[in-house]
Short mmCIF file of the C-alpha atoms (twelve columns), coordinates in Angstrom:
data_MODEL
# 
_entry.id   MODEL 
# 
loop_
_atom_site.group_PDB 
_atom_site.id 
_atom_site.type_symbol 
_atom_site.label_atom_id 
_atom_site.label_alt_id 
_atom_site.label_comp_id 
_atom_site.label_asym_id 
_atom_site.label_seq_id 
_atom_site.Cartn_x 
_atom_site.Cartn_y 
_atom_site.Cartn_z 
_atom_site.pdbx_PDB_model_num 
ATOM 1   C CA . UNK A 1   -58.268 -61.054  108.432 1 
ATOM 2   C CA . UNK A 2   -58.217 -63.315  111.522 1 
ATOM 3   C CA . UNK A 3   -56.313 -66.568  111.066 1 
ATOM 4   C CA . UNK A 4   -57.082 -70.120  112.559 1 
ATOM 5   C CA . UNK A 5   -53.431 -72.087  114.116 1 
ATOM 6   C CA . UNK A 6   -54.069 -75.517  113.641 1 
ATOM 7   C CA . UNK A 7   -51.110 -78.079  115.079 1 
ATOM 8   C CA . UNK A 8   -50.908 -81.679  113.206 1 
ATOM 9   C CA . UNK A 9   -48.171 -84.117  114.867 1 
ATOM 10  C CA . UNK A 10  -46.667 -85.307  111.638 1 
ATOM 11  C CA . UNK A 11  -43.109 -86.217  112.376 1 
ATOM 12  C CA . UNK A 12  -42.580 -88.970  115.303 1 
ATOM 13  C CA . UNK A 13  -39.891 -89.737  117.351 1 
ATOM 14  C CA . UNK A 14  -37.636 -91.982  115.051 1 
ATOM 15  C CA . UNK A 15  -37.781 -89.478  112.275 1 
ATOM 16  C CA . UNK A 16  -36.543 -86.697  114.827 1 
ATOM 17  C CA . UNK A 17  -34.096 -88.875  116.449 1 
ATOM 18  C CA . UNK A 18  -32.667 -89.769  112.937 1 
ATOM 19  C CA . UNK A 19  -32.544 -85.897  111.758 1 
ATOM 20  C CA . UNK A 20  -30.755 -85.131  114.624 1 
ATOM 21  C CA . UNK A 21  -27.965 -88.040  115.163 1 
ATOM 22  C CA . UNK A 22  -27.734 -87.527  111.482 1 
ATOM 23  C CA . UNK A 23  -27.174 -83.872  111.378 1 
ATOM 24  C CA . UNK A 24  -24.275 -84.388  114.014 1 
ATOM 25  C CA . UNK A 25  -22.429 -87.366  112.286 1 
ATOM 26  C CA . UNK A 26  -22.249 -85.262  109.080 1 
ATOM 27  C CA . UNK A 27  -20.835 -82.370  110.851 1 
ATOM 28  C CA . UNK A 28  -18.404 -84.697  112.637 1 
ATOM 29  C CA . UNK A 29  -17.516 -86.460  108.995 1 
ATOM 30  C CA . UNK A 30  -17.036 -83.517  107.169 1 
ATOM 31  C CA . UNK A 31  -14.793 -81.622  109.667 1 
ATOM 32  C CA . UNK A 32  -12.586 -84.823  110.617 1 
ATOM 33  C CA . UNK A 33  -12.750 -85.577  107.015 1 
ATOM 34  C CA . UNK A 34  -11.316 -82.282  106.056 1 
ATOM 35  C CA . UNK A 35  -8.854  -82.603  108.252 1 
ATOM 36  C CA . UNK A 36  -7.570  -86.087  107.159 1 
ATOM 37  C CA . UNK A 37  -7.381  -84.272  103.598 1 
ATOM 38  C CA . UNK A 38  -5.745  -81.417  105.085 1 
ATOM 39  C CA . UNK A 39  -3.975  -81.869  108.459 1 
ATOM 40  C CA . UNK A 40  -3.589  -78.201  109.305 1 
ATOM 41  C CA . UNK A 41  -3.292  -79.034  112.418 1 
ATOM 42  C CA . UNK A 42  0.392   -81.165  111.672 1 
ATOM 43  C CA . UNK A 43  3.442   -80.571  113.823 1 
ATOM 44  C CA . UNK A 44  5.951   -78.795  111.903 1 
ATOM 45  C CA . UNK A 45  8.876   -79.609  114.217 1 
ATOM 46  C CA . UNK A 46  9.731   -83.327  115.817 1 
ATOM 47  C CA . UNK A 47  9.369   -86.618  115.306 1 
ATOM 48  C CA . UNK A 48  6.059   -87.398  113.486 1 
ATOM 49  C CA . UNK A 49  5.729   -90.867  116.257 1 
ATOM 50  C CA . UNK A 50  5.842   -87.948  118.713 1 
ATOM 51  C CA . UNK A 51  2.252   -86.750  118.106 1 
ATOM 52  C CA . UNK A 52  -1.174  -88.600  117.310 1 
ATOM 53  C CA . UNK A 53  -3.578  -86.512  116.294 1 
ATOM 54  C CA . UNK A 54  -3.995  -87.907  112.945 1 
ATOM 55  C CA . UNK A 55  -4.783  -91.442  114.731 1 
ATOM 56  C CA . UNK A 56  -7.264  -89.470  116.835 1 
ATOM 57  C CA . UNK A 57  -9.169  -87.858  114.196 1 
ATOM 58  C CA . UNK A 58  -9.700  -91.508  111.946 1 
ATOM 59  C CA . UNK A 59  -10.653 -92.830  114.971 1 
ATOM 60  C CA . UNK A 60  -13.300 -90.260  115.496 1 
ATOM 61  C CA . UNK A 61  -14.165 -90.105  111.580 1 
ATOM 62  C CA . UNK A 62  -14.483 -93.737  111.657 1 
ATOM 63  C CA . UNK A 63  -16.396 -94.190  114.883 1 
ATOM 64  C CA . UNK A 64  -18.682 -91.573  113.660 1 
ATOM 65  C CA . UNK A 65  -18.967 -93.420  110.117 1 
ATOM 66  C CA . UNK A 66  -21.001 -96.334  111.676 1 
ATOM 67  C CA . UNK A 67  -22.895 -94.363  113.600 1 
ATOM 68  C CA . UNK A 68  -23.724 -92.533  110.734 1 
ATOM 69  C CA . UNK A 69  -24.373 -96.181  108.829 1 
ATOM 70  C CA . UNK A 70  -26.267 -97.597  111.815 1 
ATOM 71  C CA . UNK A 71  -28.939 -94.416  111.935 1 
ATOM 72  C CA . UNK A 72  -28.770 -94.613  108.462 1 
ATOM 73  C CA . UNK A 73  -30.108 -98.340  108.367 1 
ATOM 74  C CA . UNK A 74  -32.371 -97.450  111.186 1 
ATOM 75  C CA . UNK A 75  -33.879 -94.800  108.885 1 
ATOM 76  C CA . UNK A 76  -34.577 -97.067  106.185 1 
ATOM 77  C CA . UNK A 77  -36.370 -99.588  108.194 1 
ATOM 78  C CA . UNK A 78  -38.742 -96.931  109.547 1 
ATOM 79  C CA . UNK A 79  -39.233 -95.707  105.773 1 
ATOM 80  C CA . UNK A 80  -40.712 -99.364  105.004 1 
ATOM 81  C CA . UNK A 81  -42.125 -100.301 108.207 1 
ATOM 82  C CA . UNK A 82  -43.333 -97.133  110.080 1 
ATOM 83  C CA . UNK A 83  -46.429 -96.639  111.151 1 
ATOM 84  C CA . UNK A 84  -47.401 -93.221  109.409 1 
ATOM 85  C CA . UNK A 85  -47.267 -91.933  105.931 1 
ATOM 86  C CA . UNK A 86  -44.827 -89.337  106.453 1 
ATOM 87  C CA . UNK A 87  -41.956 -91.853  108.094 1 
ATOM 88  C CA . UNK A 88  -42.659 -94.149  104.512 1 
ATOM 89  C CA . UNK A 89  -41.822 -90.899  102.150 1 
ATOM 90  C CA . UNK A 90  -45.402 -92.028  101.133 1 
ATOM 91  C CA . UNK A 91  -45.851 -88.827  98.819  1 
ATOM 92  C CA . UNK A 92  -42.827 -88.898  96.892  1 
ATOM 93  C CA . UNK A 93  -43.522 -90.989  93.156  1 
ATOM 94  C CA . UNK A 94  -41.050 -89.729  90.909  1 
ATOM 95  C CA . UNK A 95  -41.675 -92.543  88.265  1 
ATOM 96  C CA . UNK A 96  -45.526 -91.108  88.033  1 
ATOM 97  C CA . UNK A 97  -45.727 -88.668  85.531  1 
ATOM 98  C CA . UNK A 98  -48.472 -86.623  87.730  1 
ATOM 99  C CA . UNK A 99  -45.376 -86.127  90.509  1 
ATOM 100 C CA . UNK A 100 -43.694 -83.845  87.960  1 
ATOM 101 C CA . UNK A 101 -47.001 -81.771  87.146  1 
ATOM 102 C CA . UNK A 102 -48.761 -79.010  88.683  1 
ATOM 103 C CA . UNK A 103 -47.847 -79.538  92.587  1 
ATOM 104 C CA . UNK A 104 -43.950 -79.958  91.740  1 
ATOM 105 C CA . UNK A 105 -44.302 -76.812  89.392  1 
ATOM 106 C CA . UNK A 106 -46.331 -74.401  91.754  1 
ATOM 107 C CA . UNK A 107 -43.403 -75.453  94.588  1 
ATOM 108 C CA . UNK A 108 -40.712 -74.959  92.984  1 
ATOM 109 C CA . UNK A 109 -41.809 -71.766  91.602  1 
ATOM 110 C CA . UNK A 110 -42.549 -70.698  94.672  1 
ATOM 111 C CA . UNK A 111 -39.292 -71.729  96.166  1 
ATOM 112 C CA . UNK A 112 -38.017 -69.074  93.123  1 
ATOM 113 C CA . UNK A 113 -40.368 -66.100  93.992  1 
ATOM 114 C CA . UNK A 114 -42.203 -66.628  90.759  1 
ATOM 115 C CA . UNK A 115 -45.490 -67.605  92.750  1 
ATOM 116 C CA . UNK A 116 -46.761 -65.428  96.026  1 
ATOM 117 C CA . UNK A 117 -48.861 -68.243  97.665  1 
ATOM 118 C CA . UNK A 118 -47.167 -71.143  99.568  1 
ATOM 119 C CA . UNK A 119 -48.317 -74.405  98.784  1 
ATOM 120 C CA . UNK A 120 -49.268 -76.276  102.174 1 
ATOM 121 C CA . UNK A 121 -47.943 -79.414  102.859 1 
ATOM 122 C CA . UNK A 122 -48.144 -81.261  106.078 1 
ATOM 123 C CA . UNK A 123 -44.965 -83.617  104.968 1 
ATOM 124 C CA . UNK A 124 -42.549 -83.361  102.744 1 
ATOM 125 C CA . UNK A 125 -43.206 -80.911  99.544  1 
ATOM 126 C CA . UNK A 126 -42.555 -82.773  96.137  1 
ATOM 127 C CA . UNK A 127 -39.440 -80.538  95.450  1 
ATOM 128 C CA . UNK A 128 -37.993 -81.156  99.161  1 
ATOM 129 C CA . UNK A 129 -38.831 -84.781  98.769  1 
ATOM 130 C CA . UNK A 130 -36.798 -84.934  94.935  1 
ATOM 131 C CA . UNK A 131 -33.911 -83.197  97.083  1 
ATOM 132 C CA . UNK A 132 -33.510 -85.455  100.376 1 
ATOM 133 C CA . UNK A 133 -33.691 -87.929  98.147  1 
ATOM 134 C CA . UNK A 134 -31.057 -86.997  96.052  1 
ATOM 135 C CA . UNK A 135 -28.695 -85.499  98.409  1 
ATOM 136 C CA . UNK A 136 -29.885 -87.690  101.555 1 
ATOM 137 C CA . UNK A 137 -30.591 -90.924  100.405 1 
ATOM 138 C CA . UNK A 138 -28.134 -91.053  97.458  1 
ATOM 139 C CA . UNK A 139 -25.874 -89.308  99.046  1 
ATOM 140 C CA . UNK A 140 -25.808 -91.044  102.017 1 
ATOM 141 C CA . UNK A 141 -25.308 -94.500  100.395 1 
ATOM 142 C CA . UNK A 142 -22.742 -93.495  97.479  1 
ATOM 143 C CA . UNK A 143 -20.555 -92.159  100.915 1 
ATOM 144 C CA . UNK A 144 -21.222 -95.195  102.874 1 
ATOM 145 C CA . UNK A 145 -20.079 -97.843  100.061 1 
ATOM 146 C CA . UNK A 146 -16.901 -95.852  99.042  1 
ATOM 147 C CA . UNK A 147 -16.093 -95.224  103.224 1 
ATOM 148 C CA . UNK A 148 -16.149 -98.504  103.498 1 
ATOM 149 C CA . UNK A 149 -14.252 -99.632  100.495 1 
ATOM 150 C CA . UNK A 150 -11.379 -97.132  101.665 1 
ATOM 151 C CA . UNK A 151 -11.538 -98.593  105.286 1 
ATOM 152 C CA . UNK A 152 -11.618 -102.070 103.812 1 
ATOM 153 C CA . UNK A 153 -8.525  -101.322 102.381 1 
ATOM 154 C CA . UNK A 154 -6.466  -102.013 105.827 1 
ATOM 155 C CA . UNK A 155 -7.394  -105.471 105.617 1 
ATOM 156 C CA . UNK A 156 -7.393  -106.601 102.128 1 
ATOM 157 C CA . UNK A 157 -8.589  -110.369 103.324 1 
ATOM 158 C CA . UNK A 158 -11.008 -109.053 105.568 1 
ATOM 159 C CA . UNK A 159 -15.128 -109.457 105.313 1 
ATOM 160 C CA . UNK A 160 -15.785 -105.495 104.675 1 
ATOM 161 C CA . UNK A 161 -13.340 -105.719 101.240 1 
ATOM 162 C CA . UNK A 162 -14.939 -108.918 100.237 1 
ATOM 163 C CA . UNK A 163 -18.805 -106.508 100.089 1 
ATOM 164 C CA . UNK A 164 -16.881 -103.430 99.301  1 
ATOM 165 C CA . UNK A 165 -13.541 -104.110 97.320  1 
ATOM 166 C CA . UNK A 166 -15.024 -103.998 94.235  1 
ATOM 167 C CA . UNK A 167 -15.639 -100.065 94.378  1 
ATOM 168 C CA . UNK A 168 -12.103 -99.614  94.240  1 
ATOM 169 C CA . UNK A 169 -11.552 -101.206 90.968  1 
ATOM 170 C CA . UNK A 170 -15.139 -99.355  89.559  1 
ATOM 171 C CA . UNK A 171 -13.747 -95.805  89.933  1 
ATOM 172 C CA . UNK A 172 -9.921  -96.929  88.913  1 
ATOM 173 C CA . UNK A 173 -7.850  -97.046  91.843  1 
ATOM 174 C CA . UNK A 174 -7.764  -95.851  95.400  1 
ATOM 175 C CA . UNK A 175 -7.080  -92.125  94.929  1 
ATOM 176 C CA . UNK A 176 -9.988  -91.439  92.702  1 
ATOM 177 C CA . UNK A 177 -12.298 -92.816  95.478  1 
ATOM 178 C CA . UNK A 178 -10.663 -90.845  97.953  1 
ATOM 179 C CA . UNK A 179 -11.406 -87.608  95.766  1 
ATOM 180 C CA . UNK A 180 -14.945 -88.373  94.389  1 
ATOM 181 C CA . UNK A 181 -15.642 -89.533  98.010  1 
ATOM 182 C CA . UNK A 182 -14.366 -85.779  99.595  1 
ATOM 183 C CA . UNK A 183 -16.049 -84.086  96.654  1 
ATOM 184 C CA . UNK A 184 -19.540 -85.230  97.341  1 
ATOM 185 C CA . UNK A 185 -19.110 -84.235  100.869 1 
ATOM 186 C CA . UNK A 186 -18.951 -80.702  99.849  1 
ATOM 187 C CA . UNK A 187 -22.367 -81.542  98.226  1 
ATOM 188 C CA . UNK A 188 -24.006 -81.873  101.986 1 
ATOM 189 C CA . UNK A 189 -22.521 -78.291  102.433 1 
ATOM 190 C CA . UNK A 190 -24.727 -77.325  99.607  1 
ATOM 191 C CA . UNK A 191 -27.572 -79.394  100.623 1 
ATOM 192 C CA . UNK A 192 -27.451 -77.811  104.420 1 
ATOM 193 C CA . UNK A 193 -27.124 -74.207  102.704 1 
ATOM 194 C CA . UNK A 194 -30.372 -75.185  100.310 1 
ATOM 195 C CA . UNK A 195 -31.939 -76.726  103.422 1 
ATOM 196 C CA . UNK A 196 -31.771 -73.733  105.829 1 
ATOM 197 C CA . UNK A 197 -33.282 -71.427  103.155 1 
ATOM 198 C CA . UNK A 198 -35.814 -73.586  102.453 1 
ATOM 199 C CA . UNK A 199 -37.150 -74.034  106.553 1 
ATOM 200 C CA . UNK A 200 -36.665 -70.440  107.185 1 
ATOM 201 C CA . UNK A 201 -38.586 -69.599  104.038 1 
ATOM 202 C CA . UNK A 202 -41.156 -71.392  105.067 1 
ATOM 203 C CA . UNK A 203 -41.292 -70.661  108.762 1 
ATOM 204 C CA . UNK A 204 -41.660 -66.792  107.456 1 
ATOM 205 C CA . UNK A 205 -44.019 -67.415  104.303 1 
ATOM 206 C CA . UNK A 206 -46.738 -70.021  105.963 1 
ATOM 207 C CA . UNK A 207 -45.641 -69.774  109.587 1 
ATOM 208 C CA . UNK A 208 -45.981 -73.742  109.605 1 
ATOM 209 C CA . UNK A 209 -43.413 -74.255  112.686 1 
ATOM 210 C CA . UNK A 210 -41.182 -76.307  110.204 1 
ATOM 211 C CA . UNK A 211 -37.965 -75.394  112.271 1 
ATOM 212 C CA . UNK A 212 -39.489 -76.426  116.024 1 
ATOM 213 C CA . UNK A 213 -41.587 -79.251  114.050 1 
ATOM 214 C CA . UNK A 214 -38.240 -81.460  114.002 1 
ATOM 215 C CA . UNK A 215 -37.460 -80.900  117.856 1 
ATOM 216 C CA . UNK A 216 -41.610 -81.115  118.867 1 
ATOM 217 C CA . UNK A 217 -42.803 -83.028  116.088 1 
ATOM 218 C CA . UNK A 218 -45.962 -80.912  115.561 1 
ATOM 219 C CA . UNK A 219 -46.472 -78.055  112.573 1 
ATOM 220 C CA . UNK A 220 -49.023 -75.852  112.288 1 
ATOM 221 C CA . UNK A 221 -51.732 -75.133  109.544 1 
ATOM 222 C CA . UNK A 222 -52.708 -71.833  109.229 1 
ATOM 223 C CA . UNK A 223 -56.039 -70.955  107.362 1 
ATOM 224 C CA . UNK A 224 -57.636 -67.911  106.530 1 
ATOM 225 C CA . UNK A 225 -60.769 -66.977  108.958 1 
ATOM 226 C CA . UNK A 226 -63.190 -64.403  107.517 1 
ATOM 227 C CA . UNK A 227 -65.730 -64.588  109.613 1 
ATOM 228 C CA . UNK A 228 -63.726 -63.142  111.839 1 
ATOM 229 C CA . UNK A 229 -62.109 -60.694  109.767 1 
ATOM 230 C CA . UNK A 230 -62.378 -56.743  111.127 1 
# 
């Protein structure tokens, strides 16, 4: 059976600029980040004042942290003021009981191999949209408040510990935000791993371009023709 290609341009330019500058400030967090839990990288011989690679990876980390924060913001403002449904996570109503039926059941169950046929979606998918927001959204703020409750921590009078100092006392002390803070970074491992199957599964099952649709901005629909079938 022949098959119609139809392209829709559903993600703009903000939305791919964020998925990108996002994509690289996480990489560049969680490798600097592991390293500043486990400088493997330390001199074993020498004066320590001798070398500065320690200072040189916080400085990245940090650099990269407001980056991270600023596209972060950026992305939020789009997600309230931007001019398309897809940009506003429009779809995604988790306190409506009809989110959680049928559509959320039939994708996840075909995420699972339990059901053949692909839903189609031109946005977001209810169960991708329960997991950016989880892992992306959440995420994303939980790391920024602790970061910057850790960072405040240099200048104890400062403006940053007077919005963020009182995450330090929340999770009892200093060290257990540095550990919940590098544990949930593994989580955007598992989130990348869970995101990669989840494109290339669909690039394969529905052929809807979701992989080039974040560099072009356009997927494609692809329907069934049987008028022109052999």
């Amino acid at each position: 059976m022949a098959k119609l290609y139809q392209e829709q341009y559903v993600w703009r330019l903000p939305v791919r600029w964020y998925h990108w500058i996002n994509a690289l400030s996480v990489t560049i967090l969680f490798l600097t980040g592991i390293y500043i839990a486990t400088p493997f990288l330390a001199p074993s011989v020498g004066e320590a004042t001798w070398y500065h690679m320690m200072a040189w990876i916080r400085y990245v980390h940090f650099g990269t942290a407001f980056v991270f924060l600023a596209n972060f913001l950026f992305r939020m403002y789009w997600a309230l003021f931007g001019k398309d449904p897809y940009a506003r996570f429009a779809g995604f109503k988790p306190w409506n009981p009809v989110w959680w039926g049928q559509p959320f059941k039939d994708q996840l169950a075909s995420y699972l191999f339990i059901r053949k046929k692909e839903p189609n979606y031109c946005g977001h998918n209810p169960v991708a949209a329960l997991t950016y927001f989880l892992f992306v959204f959440c995420g994303s703020i939980f790391m920024i408040f602790t970061g910057l409750a850790m960072y405040s921590e240099s200048n104890p009078d400062g403006f940053l510990n007077g919005l963020f100092g009182w995450v330090i006392p929340l999770f009892g002390g200093s060290m257990r935000v540095h550990t919940v803070h590098h544990l949930v970074a593994w989580a955007f491992v598992f989130f990348l791993i869970v995101h990669l199957y989840a494109i290339i599964r669909h690039d394969i099952m529905d052929r809807s371009s979701v992989t080039s649709s974040m560099v072009t901005g356009y997927k494609t629909r692809v329907e069934e023709c049987p008028e022109y079938a052999d």
